[in-house]
N, C-alpha and C positions, 0 to 999 in steps of 0.2 A: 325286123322285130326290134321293140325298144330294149334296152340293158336291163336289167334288174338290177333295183338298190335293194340289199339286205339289211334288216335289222336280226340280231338276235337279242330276244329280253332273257337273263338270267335271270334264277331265282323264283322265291314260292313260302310255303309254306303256310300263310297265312292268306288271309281275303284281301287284307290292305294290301299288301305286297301284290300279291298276282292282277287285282282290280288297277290299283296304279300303271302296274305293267300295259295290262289291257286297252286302258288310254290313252298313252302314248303309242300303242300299236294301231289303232282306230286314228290317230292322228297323223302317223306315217305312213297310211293308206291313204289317207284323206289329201294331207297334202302333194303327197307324189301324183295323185292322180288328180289332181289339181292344174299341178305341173304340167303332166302329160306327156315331160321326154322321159321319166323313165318306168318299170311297171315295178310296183315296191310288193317286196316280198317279208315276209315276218314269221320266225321260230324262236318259240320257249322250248326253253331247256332249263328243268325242275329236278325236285327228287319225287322219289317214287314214295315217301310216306307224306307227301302234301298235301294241301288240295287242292293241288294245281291239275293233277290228274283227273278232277272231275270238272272245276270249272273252265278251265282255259279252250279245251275242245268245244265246250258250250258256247265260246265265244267265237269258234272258228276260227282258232288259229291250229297250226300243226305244233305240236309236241314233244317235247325227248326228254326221258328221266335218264336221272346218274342214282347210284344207290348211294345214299350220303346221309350222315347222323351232322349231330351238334359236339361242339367242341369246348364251349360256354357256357357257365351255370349247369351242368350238369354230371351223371356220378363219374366214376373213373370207369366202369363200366363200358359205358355211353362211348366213351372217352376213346378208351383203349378200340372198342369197333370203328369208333371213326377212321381211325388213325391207322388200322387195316383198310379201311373202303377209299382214304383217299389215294392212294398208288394208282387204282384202277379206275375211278372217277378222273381222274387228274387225262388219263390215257385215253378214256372216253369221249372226256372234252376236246382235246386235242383233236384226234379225226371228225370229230362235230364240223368243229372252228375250219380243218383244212376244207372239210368238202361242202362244207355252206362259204368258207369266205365271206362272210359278212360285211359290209361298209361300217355297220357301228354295232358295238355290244354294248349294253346297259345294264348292269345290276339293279335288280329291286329290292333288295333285301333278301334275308334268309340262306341258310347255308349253300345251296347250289350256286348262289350266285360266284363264290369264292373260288373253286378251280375254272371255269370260265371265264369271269373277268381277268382273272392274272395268266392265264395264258394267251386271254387275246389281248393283254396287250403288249408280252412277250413278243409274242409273233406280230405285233400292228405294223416294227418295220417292213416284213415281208409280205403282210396280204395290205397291207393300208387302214387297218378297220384303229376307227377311233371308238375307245374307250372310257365308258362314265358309269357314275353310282348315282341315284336318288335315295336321299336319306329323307325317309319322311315326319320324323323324329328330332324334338328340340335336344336329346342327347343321342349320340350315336353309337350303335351301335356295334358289338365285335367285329361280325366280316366285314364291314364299312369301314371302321376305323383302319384296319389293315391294307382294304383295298383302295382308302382315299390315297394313299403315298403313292401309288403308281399310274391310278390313271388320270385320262387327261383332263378330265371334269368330273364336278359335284356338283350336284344339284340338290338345293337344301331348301326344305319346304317350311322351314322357322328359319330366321337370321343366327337363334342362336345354336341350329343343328351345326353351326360351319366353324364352330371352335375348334376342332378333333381334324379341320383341313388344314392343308397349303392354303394360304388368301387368296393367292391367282385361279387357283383352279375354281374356286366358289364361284356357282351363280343362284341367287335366290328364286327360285320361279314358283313357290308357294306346291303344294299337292295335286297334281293331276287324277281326275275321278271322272265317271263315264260321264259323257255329254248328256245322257238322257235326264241327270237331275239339276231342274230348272231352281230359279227363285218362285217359293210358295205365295197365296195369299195365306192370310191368317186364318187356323184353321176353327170351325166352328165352335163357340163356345158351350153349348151343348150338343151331349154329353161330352164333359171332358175327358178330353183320351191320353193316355200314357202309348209310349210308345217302349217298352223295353228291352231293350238284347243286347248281347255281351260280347260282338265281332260274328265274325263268321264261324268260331267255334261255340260258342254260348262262354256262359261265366257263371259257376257255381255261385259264385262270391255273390253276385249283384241278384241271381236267381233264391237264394237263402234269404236274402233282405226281403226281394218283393211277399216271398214267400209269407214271412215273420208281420208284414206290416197288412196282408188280405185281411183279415179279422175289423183292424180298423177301418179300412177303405172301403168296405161293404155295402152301409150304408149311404155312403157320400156320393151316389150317383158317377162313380167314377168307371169308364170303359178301358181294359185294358187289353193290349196287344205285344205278345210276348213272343219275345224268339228265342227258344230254351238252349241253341244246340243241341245235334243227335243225341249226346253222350246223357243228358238231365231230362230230357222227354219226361220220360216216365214218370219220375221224382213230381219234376212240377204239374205234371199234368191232374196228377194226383193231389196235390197238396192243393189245387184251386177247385177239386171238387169236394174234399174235405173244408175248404172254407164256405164251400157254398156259394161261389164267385164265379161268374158265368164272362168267360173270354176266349180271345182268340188267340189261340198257342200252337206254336209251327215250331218246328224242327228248326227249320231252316228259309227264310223268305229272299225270294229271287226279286219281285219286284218293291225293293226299297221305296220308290219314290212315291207310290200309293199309301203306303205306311205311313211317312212324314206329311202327306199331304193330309192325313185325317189327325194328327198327334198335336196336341197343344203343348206337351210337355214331352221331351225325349230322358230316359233315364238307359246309359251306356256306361260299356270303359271308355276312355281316352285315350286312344290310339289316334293316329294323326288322321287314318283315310276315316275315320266316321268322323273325326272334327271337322274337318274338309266340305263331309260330305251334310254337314251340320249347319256350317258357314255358308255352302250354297242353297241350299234351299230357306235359310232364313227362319231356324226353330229353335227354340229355348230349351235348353236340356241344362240335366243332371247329369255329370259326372263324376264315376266312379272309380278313378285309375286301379289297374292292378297292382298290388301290392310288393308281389313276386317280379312286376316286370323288369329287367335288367337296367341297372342306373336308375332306377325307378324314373324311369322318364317318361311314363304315362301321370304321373303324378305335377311332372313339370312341363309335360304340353298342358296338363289341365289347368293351370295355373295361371299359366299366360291368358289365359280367356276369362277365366277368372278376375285376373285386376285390371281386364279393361271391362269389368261388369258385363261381360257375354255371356255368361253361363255362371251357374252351380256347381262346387266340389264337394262332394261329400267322399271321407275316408272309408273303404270298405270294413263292415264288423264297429263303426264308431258310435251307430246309435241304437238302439231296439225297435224291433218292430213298429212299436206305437208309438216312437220319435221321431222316425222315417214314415209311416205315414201322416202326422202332422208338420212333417217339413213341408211333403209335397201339397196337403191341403192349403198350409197356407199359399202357397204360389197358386194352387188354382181358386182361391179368395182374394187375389192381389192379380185380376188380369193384367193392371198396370205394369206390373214388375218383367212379368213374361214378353209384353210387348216391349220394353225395354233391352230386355235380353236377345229378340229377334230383329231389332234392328241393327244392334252394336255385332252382334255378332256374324254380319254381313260383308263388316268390312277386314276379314280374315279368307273371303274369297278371293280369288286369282284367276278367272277365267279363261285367263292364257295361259294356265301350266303348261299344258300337254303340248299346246304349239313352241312354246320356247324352249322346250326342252329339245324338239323333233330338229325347229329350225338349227338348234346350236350344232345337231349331230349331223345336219348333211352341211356342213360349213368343210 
């Protein structure tokens, strides 16, 4: 029988995080059996308020939560139960780590990732497993900043996510995102489609704009498709049939790449895996960083695309309804501009993230 190389991906909590994770597990399969000498084996290990718990199975990989809070930007509360959960988290991870032995552990972000990574690489003299972070993020954040000091690499998906590292340990391999989303052709110009959603939890923020600007967008022949998350369902659902605006409004959409395939304009937050996932298919969007996000570094990935004329930033709450909808009219009266936007913004693709980051771990 061939040996087994282990990966463990920590971490969760968010789409981008666990999606990333995803990828590079789909490419440590891919290439080990490639290989052929060895048979590769893959475990997430998350917390149990993520939602890692519902996607990650979906992707068929196997599973382990830690019960684990936040530490950062949140009450004392919050705080004080973390700071009970991690003793037993911490002891969790450990028996994880001894009876998987893993060859490499990864952090993806989000708090699970943090008693994993730093115990395996506590223990790396004893089992071998080499350990790394992907930060997907032009500022990085908390458990990253913490865990870049100890392990043996970074993987930084902006040049400028790798300030917050050691320089040795840096390697740029740009955001890993699922093989299945290709480069688009340009998507029809009638009817022109929005394509809206706010991550994989939805976004009050950017769902209250589109809300505030339906009234104007009415009549403009405009088709939209909106991903509210669970939690605004209702709110929005309602509020476009109070405008009288007939669209397609999901909870939650699994298959992304059909969405941007029909979207002339994409309007999101700017989180790294929907820029990623932006730059590869080749679409013009508006973004709308979250305001609240820690370092405000959805405001400073957006930026960077921004001043290579790749995209749109728009401030959440900066203009009114009927400002926001003639922002977006003008761009769909200026196909020019949009076509301009989907090409520059191609060259922000990486299409060997996921491999460079797999090849560096089995080194």
């Amino acid at each position: 029988m061939k040996p087994n190389k282990r990966l463990l991906v920590a971490g969760g909590g968010t789409g981008g995080h666990i999606l990333a994770g995803v990828a590079i597990a789909d490419e440590w399969k891919r290439k080990l059996g490639e290989l052929g000498t060895f048979e590769p084996e893959v475990l997430f290990v998350g917390a149990e308020q993520g939602l890692e718990a519902r996607l990650v199975p979906k992707h068929g990989y196997r599973l382990e939560l830690l019960k684990i809070g936040a530490l950062n930007r949140v009450s004392l509360k919050t705080r004080l139960q973390t700071a009970l959960q991690l003793p037993l988290s911490f002891i969790r991870a450990f028996f994880i780590l001894l009876r998987y032995r893993p060859h490499a552990v990864i952090g993806v972000g989000g708090y699970a990732s943090g008693p994993v990574v730093l115990l395996a690489r506590l223990l790396a003299p004893f089992l071998g497993t080499k350990t790394a972070i992907i930060e997907q993020n032009s500022v990085a954040g908390f458990t990253n900043r913490v865990l870049g000091k100890w392990v043996h690499r970074v993987f930084c998906a902006f040049e400028a996510g790798g300030r917050n590292f050691p320089a040795g340990k840096i390697v740029v391999t740009g955001n890993p995102i699922r093989s299945s989303l290709k480069l688009l052709p340009p998507a029809p110009s009638e009817p022109f489609t929005l394509f809206v959603f706010g991550g994989s939890q939805g976004a009050i923020g950017i769902n209250t704009m589109v809300l505030d600007s339906l009234p104007h967008l009415k009549s403009e022949n405009v088709r939209i498709i909106h991903q509210t998350g669970v939690k605004d369902y209702e709110r929005v659902k309602a509020g476009y049939e109070r405008a009288g605006v007939s669209a397609r409004i999901e909870k939650f959409i699994d298959d992304m790449g059909s969405c941007y395939a029909e979207a002339n304009l994409v309007v999101c937050r700017a989180g790294s895996s929907s820029m990623s996932e932006i730059a590869s298919v080749g679409r013009a969007a508006v973004f709308i960083p979250l305001p609240t996000a820690a370092d405000n570094h959805q405001e400073v990935n957006a930026r960077i695309f921004e001043q290579a004329h790749a995209a749109k930033v728009v401030a959440q709450a900066s203009l009114t309804g009927g400002q926001f909808a003639e922002f977006l009219l003008d761009l769909k009266r200026h196909p020019d501009r949009i076509r301009s936007m989907e090409e520059r913004v191609r060259s922000f693709y990486r299409s060997d993230s996921a491999a460079r980051i797999v090849e560096d771990l089995l080194k």
